[in-house]
N, C-alpha and C positions, 0 to 999 in steps of 0.2 A: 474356105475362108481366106480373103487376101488381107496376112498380115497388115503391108502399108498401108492400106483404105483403114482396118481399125485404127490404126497408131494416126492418121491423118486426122478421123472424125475424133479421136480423146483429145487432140492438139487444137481442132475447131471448136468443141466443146469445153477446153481449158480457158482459149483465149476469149469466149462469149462470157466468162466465168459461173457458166451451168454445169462443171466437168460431176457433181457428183449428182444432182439431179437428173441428169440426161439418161445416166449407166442407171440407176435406181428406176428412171420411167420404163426405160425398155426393158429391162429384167424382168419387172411387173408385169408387163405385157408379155413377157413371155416372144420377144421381138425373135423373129425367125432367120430375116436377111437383112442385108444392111438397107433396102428401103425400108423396112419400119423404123430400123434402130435411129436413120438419119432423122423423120416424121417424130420420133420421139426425144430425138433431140433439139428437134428445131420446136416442138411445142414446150418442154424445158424450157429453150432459151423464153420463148412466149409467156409462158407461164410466170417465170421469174422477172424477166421486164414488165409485166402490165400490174405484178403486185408492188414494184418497186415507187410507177409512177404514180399508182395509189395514193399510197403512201407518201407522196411528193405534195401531189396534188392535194390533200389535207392539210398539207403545213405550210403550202403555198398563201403569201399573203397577198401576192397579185391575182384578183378575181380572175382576169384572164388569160396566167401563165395555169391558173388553178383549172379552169375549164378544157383548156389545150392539155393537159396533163391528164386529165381524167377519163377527157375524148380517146386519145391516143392509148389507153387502158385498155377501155372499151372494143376497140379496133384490135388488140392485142388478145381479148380475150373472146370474141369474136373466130379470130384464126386460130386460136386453140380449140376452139369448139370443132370446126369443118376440119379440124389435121384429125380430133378424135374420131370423127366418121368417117373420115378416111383411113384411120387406121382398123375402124370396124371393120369397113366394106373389105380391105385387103385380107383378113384375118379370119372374115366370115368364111364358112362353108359355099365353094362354089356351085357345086349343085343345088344349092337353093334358089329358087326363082319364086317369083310373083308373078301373077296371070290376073291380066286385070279385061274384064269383062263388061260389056258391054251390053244390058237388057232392057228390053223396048217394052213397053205397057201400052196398049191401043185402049180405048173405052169407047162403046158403040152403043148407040142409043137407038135401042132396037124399041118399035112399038107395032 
């Protein structure tokens, strides 16, 4: 484990201000090396920016400060989704594969 890379990403994670979300995401996940725990910081950051502009976006009185707010949610919550399948796929069992097959059906119209 390199001390400075942790102390770097609590310092990235402080100044995003997700620092306790981020340690809470990846602990949950049971994060292994620092590419999950970063994936699970950066869907933190995700996480808490797109409930924020939510939340914005509701009490927005300009219909289209309100739309743009809502949008840019959606895009936010969007990329927390593909970081959580990425952080499947990294976490999954590598020996696991799918075999995908391919079978032909003929029909013959014998008389």
């Amino acid at each position: 484990m390199n001390v400075e890379a942790t102390i770097e990403r609590a310092n990235l994670a402080d100044k995003a201000g997700v620092f306790d979300l981020a340690f809470d995401a990846a602990e949950s996940v049971s994060a292994k090396n620092s590419v999950e725990q970063m994936l699970c910081h950066q869907m933190a950051a995700a996480h808490q920016h797109s409930m924020r502009l939510l939340a914005e976006s509701e009490k927005e009185k300009d219909p289209q400060w309100s739309v743009k707010k809502a949008t840019l949610a959606a895009r936010l919550m969007d990329t927390y989704a593909r970081a959580a399948l990425t952080l499947q796929r990294l976490q999954s069992d590598p020996s696991q594969s799918t075999v995908v097959q391919q079978v032909l059906v003929g029909w013959t119209n014998a008389q």
